[in-house]
Each structure stands twice: as C-alpha cells, then as structure tokens.
mmCIF file of the C-alpha atoms, coordinates in Angstrom:
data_MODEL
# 
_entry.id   MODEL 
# 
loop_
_atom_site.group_PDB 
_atom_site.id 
_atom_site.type_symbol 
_atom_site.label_atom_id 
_atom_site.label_alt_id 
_atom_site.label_comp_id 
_atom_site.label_asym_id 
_atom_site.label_entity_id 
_atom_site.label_seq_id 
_atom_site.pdbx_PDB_ins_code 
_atom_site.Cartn_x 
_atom_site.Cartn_y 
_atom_site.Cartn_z 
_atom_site.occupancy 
_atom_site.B_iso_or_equiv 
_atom_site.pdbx_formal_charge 
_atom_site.auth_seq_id 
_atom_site.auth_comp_id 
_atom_site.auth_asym_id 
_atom_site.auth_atom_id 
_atom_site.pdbx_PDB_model_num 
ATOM 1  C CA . UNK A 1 1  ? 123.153 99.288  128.896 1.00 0.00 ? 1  UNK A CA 1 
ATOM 2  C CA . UNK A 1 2  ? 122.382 98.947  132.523 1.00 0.00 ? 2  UNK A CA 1 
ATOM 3  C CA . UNK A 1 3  ? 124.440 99.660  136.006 1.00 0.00 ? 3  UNK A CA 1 
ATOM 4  C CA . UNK A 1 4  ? 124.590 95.675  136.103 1.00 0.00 ? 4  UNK A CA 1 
ATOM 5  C CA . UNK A 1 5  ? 125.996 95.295  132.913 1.00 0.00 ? 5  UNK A CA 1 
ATOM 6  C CA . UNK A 1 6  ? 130.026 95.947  131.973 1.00 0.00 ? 6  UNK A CA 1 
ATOM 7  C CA . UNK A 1 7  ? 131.315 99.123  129.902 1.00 0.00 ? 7  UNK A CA 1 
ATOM 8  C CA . UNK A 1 8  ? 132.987 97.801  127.013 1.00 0.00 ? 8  UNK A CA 1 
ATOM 9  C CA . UNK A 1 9  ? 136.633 98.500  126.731 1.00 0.00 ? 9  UNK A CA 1 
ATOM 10 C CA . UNK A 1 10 ? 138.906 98.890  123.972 1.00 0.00 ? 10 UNK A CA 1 
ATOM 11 C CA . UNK A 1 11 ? 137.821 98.772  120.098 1.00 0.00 ? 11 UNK A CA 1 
ATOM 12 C CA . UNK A 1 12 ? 134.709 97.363  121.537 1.00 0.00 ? 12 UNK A CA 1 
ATOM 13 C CA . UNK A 1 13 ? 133.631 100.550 123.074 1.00 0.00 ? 13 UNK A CA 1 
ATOM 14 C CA . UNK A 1 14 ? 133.897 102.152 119.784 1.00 0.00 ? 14 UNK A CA 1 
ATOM 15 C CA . UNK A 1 15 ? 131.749 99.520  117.836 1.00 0.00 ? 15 UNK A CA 1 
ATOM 16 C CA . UNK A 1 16 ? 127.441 100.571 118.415 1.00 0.00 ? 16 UNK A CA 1 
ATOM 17 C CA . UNK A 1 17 ? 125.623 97.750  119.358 1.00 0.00 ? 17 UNK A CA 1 
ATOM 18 C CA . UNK A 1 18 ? 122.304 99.383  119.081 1.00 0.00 ? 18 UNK A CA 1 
ATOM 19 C CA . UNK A 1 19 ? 120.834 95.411  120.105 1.00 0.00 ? 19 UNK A CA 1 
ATOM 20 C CA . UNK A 1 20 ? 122.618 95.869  123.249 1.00 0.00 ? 20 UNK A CA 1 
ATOM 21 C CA . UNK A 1 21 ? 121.115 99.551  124.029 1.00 0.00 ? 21 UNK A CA 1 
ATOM 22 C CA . UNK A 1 22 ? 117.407 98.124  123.254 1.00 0.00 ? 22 UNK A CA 1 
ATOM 23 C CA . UNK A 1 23 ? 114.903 97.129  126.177 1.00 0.00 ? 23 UNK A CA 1 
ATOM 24 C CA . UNK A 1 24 ? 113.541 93.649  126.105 1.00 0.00 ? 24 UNK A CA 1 
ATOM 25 C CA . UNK A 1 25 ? 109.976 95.675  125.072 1.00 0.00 ? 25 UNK A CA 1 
ATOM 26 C CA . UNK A 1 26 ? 112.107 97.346  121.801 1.00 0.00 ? 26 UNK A CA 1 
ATOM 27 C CA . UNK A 1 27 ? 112.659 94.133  121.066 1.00 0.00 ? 27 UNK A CA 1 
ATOM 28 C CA . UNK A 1 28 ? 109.732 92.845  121.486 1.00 0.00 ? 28 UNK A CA 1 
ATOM 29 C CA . UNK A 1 29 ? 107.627 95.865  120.112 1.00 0.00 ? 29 UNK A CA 1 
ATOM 30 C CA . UNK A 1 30 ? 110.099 95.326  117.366 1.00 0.00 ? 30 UNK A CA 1 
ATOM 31 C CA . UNK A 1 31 ? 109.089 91.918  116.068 1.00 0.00 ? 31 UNK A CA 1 
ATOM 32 C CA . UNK A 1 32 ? 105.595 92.142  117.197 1.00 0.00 ? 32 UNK A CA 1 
ATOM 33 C CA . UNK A 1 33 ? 105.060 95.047  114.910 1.00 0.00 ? 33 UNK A CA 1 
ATOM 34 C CA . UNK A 1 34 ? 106.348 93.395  111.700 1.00 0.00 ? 34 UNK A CA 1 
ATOM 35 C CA . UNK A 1 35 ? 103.824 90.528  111.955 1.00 0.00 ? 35 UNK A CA 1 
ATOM 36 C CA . UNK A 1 36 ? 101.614 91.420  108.772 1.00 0.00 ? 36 UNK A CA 1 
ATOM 37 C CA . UNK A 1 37 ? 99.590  87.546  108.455 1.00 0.00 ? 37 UNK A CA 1 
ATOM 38 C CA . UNK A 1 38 ? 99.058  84.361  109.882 1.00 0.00 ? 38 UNK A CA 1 
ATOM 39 C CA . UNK A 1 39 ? 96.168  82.193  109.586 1.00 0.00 ? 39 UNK A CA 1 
ATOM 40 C CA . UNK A 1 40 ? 95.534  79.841  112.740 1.00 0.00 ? 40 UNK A CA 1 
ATOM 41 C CA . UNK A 1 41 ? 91.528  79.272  114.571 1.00 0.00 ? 41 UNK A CA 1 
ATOM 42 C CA . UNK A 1 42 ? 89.684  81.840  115.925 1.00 0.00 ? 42 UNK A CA 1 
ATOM 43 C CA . UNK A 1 43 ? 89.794  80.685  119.212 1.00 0.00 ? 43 UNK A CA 1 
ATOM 44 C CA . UNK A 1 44 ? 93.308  80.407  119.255 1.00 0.00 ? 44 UNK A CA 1 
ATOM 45 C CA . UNK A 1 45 ? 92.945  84.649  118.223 1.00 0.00 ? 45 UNK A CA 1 
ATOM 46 C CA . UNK A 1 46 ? 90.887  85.092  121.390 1.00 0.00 ? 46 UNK A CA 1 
ATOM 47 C CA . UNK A 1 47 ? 93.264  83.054  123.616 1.00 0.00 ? 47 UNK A CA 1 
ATOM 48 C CA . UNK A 1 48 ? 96.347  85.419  122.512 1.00 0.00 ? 48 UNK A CA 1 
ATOM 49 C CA . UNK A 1 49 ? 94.365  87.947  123.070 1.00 0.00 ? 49 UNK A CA 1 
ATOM 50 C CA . UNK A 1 50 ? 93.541  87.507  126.542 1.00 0.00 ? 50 UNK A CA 1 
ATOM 51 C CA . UNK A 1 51 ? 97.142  86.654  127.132 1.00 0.00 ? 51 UNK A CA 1 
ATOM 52 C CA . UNK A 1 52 ? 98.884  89.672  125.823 1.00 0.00 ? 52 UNK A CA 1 
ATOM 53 C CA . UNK A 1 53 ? 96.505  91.898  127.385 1.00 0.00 ? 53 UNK A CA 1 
ATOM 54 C CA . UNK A 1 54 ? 98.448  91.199  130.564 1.00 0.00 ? 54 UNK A CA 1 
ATOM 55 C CA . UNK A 1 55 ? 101.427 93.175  128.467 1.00 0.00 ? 55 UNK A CA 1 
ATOM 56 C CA . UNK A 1 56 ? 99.113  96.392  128.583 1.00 0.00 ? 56 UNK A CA 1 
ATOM 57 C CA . UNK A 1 57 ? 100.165 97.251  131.944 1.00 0.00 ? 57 UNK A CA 1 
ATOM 58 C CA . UNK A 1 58 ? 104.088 96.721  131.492 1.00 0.00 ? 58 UNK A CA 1 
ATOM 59 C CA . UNK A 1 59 ? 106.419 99.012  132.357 1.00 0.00 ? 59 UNK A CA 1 
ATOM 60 C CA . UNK A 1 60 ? 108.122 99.544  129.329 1.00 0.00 ? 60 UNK A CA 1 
ATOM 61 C CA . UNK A 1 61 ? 106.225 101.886 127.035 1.00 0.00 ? 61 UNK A CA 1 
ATOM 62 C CA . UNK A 1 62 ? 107.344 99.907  124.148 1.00 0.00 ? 62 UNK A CA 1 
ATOM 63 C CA . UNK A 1 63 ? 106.024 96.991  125.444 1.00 0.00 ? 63 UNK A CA 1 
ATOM 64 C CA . UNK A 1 64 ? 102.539 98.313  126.085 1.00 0.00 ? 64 UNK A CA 1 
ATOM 65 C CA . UNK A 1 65 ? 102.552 100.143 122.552 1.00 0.00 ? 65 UNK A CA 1 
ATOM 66 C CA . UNK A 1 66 ? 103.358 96.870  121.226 1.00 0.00 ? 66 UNK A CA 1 
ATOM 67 C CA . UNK A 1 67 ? 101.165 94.510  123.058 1.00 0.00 ? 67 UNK A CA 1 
ATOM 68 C CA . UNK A 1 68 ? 98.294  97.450  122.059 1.00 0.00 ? 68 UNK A CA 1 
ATOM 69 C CA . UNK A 1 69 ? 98.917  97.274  118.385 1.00 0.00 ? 69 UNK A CA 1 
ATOM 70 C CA . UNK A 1 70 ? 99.188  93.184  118.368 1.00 0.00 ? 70 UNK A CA 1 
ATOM 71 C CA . UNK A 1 71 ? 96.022  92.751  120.473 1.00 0.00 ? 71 UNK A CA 1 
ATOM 72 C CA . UNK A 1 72 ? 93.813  95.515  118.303 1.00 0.00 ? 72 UNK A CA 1 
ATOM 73 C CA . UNK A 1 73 ? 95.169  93.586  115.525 1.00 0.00 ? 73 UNK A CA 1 
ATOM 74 C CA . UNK A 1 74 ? 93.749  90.291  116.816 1.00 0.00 ? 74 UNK A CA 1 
ATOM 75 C CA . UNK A 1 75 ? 90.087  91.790  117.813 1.00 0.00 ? 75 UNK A CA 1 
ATOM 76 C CA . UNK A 1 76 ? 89.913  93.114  114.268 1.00 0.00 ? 76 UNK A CA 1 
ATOM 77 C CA . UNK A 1 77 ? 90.515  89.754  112.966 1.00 0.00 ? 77 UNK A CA 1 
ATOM 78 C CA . UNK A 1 78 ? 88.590  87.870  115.372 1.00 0.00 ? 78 UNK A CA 1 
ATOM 79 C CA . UNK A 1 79 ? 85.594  90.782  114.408 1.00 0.00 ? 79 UNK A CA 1 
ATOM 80 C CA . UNK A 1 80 ? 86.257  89.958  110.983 1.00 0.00 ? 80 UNK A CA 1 
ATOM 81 C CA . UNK A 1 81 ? 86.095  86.041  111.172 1.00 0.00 ? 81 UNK A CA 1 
ATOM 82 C CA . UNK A 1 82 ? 83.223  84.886  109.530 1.00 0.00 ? 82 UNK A CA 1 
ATOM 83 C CA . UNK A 1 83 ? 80.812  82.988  111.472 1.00 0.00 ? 83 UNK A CA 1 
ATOM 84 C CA . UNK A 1 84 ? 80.350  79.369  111.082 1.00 0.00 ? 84 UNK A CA 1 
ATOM 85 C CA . UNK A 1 85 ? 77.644  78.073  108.862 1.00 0.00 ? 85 UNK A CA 1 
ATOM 86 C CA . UNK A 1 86 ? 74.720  75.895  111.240 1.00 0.00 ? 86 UNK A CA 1 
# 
C-alpha cells in the first residue's frame, strides 16, 4: 500500500490482499513472464522490441527484470526467424 492509499479497517484489515501490496511492475513482470508463445510477423517482433526497451530504465526493478526477459525473448525469436525465400 502507499501513504495515498487508506488502511483498511475492520475484518478487512485482517483479509491479505497480496494484489493490493504488488507494484504496477509485479504486475506487470507478473504476466509478462508467463507469456510462453505467440506467433505474429517479424516486424511486428522488432517493433515491440524497440518499444519495451523504453521499460529498461524504469524504476521499478520488477519492471526492468521484466521488460529484460520479454525483450531477450523477442531478439531470440526475431534471430531465429527464418529469412524469406527471394
């Protein structure tokens, strides 16, 4: 929780709400990490790329951890595309 952010009172404050305690970057990191597959055009893997690389110098350390993992996951595919036949 933050100093902007009510305690919780009564039965409430008794019940964990671990989604409450987690940064936005947990979150993020979170569902970032689980993504295993997806097939969509190279260029479209180069375009996240670039965009998320923008996440590597985020304040939250799970943020950057997770942007790092995604976006050495995306060079390795875009490495491993296979090139077009001319």
């Amino acid at each position: 929780m933050t100093s902007t952010q009510p305690l919780p009172r009564g039965i409430s404050a008794l019940i964990p709400d671990a989604r409450a305690k987690a940064t936005p970057g947990e979150r993020a990191a979170s569902q970032l990490l689980h993504l295993r597959e997806a097939t969509v055009p190279v260029p479209v893997l180069a375009a996240a790329a670039e965009l998320i690389a923008a996440q590597l110098e985020d304040p939250d350390p799970a943020t950057r951890e997770a942007a790092s993992a995604v976006r050495v996951r995306l060079l390795a595919a875009i490495e491993a595309a296979a090139p077009l036949p001319d």
